[in-house]
Backbone as JSON Lines, residues from 0, in Angstrom:
{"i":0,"aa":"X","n":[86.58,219.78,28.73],"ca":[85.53,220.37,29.55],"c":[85.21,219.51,30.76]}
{"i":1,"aa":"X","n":[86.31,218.81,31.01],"ca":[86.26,217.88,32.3],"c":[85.54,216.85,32.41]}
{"i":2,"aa":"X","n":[85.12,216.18,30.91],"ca":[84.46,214.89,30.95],"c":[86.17,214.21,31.06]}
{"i":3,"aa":"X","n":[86.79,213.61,31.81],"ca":[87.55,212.8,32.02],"c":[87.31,211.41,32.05]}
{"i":4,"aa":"X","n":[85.99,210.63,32.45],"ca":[85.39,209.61,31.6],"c":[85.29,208.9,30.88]}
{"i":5,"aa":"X","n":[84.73,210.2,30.25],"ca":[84.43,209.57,28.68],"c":[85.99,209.72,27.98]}
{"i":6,"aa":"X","n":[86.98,210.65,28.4],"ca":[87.86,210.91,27.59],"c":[88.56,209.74,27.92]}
{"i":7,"aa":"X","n":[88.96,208.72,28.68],"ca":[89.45,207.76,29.63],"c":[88.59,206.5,28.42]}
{"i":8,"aa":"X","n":[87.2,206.59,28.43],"ca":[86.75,205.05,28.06],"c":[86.87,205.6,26.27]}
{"i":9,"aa":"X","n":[87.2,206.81,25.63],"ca":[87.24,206.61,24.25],"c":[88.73,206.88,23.95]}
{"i":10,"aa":"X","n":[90.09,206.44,24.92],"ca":[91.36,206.35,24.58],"c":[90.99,204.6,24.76]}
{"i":11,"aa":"X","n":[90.34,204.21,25.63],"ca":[90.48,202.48,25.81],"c":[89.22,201.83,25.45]}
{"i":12,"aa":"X","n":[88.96,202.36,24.39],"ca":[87.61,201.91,23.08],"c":[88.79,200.98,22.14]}
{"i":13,"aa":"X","n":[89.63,201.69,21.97],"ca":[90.52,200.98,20.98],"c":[92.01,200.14,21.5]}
{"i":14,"aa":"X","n":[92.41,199.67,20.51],"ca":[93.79,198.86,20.87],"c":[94.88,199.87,21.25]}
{"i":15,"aa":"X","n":[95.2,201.06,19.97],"ca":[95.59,202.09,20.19],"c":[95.01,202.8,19.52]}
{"i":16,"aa":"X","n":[94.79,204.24,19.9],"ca":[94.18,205.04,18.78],"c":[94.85,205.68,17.5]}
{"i":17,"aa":"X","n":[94.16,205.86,17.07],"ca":[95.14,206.59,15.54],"c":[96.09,207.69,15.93]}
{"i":18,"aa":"X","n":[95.5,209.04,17.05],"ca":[96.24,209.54,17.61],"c":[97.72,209.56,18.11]}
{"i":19,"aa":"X","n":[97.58,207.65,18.82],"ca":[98.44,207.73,19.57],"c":[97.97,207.89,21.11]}
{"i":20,"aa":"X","n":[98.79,207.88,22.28],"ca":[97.88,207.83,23.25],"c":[98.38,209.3,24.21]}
{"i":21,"aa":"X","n":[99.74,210.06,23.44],"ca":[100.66,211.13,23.97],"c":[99.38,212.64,24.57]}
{"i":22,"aa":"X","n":[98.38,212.31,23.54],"ca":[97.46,213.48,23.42],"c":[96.72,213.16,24.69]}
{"i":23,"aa":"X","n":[96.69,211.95,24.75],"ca":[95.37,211.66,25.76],"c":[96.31,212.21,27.26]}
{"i":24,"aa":"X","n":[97.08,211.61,27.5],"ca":[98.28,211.59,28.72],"c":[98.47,213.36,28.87]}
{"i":25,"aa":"X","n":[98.59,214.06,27.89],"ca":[98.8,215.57,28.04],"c":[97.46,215.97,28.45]}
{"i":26,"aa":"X","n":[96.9,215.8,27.5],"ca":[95.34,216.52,28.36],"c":[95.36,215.95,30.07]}
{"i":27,"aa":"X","n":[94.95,214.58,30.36],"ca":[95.31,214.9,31.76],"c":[96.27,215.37,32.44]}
{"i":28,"aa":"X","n":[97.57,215.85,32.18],"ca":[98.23,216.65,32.87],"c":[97.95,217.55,32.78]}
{"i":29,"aa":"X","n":[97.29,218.47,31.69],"ca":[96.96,220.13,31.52],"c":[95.9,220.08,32.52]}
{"i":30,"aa":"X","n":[95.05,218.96,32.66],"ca":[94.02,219.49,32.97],"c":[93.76,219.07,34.66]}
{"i":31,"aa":"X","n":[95.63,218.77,34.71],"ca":[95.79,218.7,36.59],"c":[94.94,217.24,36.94]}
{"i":32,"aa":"X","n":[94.44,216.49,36.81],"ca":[94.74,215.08,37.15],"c":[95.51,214.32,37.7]}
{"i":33,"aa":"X","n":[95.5,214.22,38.61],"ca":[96.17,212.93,39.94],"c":[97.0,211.82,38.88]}
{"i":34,"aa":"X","n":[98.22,211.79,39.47],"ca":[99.06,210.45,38.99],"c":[98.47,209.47,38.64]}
{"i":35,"aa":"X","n":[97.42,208.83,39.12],"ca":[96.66,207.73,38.55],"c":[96.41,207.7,37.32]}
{"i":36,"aa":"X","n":[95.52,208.65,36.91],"ca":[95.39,209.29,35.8],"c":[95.98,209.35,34.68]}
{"i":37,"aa":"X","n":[97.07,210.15,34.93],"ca":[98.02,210.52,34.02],"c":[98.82,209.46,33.76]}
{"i":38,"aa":"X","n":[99.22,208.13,34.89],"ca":[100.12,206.8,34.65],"c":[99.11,206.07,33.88]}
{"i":39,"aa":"X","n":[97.55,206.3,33.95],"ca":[97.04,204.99,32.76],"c":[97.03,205.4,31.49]}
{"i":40,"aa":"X","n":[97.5,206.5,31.23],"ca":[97.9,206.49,29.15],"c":[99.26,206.42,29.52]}
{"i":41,"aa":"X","n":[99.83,207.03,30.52],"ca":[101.48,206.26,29.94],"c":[102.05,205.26,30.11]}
{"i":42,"aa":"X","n":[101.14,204.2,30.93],"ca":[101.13,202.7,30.85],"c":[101.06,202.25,29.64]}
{"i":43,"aa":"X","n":[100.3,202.75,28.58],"ca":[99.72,202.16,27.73],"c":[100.87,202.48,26.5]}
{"i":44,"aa":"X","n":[101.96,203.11,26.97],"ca":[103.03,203.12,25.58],"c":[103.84,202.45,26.17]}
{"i":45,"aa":"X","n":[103.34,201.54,25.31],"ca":[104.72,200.45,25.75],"c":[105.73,199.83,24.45]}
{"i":46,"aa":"X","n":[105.28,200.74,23.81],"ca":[106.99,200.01,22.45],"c":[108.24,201.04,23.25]}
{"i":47,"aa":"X","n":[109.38,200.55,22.35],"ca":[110.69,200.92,22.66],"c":[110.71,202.32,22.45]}
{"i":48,"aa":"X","n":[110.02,202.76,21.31],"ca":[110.2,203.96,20.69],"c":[109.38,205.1,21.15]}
{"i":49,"aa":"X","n":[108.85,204.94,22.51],"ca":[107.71,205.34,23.2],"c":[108.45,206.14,24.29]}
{"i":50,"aa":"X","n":[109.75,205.85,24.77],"ca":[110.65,206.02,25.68],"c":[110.85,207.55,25.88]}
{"i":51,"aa":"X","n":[111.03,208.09,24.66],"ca":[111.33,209.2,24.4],"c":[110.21,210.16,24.74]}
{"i":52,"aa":"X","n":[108.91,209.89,24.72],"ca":[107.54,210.64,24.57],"c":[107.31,210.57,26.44]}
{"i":53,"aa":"X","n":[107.32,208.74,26.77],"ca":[107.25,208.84,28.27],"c":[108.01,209.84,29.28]}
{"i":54,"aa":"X","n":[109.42,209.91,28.47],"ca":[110.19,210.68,29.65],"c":[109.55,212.23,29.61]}
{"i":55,"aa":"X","n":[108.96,212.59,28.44],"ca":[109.07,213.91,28.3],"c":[107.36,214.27,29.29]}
{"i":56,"aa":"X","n":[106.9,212.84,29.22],"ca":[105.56,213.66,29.62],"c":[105.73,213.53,31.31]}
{"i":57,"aa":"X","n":[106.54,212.29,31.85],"ca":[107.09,212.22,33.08],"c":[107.47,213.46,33.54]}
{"i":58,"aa":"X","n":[107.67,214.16,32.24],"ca":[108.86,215.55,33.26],"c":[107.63,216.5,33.4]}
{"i":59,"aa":"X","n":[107.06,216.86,32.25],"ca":[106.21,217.64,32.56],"c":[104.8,216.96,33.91]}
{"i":60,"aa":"X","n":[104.61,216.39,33.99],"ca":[104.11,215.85,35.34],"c":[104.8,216.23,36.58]}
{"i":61,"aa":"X","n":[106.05,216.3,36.17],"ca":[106.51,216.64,37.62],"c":[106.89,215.2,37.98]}
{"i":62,"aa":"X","n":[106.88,214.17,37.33],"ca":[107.18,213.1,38.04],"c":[108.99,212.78,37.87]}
{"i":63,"aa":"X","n":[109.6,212.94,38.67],"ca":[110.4,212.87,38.64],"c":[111.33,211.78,38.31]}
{"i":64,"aa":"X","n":[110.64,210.98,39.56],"ca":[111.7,209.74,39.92],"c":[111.4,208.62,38.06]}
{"i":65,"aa":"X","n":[109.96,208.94,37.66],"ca":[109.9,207.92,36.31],"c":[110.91,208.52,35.47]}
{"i":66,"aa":"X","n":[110.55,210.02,35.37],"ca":[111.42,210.61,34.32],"c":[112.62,210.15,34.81]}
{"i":67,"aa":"X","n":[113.3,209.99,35.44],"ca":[114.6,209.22,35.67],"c":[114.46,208.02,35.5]}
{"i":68,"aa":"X","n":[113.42,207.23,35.16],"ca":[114.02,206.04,35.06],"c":[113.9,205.88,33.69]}
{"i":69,"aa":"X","n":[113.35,206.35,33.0],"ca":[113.15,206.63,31.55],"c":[114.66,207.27,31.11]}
{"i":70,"aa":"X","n":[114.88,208.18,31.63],"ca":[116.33,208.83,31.29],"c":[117.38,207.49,31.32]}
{"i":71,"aa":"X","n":[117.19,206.59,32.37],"ca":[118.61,205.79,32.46],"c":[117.92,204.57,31.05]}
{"i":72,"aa":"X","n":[117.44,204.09,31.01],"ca":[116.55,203.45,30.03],"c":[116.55,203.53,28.82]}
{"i":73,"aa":"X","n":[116.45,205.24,28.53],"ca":[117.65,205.68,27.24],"c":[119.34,205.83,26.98]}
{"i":74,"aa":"X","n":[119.41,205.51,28.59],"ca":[121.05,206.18,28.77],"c":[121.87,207.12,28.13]}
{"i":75,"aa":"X","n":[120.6,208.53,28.65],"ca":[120.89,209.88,28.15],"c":[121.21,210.09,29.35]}
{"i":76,"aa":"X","n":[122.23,210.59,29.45],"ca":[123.11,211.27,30.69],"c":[122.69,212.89,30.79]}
{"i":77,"aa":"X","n":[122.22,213.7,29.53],"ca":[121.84,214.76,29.97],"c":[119.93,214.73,30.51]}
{"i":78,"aa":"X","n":[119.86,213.73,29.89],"ca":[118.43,213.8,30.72],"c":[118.56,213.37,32.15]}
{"i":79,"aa":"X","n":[119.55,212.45,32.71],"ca":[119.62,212.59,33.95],"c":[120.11,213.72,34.41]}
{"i":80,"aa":"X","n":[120.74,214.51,34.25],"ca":[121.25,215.56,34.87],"c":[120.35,216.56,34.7]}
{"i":81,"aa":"X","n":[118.92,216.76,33.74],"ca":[117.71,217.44,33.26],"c":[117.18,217.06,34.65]}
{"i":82,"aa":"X","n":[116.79,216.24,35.16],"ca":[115.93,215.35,36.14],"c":[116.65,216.11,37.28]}
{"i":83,"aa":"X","n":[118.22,215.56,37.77],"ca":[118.7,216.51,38.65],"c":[118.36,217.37,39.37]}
{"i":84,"aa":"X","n":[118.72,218.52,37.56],"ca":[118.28,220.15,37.72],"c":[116.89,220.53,38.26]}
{"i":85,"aa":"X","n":[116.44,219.59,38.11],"ca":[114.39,220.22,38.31],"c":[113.76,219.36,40.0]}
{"i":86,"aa":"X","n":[114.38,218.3,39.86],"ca":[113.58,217.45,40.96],"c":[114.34,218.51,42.68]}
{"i":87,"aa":"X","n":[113.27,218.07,43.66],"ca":[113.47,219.07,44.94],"c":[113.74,218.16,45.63]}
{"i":88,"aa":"X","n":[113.39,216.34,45.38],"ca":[113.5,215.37,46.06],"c":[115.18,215.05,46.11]}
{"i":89,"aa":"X","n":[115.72,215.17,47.34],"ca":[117.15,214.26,47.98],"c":[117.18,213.03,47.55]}
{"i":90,"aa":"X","n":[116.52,211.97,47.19],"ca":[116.26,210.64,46.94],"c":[116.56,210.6,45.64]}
{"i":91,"aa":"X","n":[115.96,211.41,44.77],"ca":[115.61,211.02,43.39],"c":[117.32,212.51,42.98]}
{"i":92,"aa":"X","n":[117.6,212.97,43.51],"ca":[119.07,213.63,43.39],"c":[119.8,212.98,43.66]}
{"i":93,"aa":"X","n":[120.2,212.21,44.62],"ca":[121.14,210.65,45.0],"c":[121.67,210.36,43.61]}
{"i":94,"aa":"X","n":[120.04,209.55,43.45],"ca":[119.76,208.25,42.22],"c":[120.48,208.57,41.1]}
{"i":95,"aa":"X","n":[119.87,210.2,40.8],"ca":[120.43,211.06,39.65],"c":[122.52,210.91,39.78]}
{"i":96,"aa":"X","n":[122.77,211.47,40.98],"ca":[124.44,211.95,41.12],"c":[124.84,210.27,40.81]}
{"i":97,"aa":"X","n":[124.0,208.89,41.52],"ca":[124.57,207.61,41.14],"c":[124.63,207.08,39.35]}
{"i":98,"aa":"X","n":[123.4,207.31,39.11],"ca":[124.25,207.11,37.24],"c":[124.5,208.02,36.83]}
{"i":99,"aa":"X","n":[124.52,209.27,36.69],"ca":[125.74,209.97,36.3],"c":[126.9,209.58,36.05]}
């Protein structure tokens, strides 16, 4: 209901939450939030096994160029070529056709 706030200071009340922090990071993208935003819960996954959750919420953001770097990071070749298919940016299509 657009307390973004409070939803912000009771994901960073704790070390991590029981949740997890994937829930927190989706709600600000559903709820259209500026990159800032949406990069401080996915800052906050930082194990190895987190990789997989980052790229996916990167994509749905629209963020392209992370979701690619997350893709090479896993060195899933179809997620770079996922990234490819969707991004409008020449730059971040390069990057994509270079690890391929």
């Amino acid at each position: 209901n657009g307390q973004w706030a409070a939803l912000r200071n009771f994901c960073d009340s704790r070390a991590k939450p029981p949740i997890g922090i994937k829930p927190f990071a989706l709600a600000a993208i559903k709820g259209r939030q500026g990159q800032v935003e949406v990069m401080h819960y996915i800052e906050r996954m930082t194990d190895k096994s987190d990789s997989e959750d980052r790229y996916s919420l990167f994509c749905e953001a629209g963020m392209w160029k992370r979701a690619l770097g997350e893709a090479v990071t896993l060195g899933d070749g179809r997620k770079i070529a996922h990234v490819r298919s969707m991004s409008t940016s020449p730059e971040v299509q390069r990057l994509c056709d270079k690890y391929l």
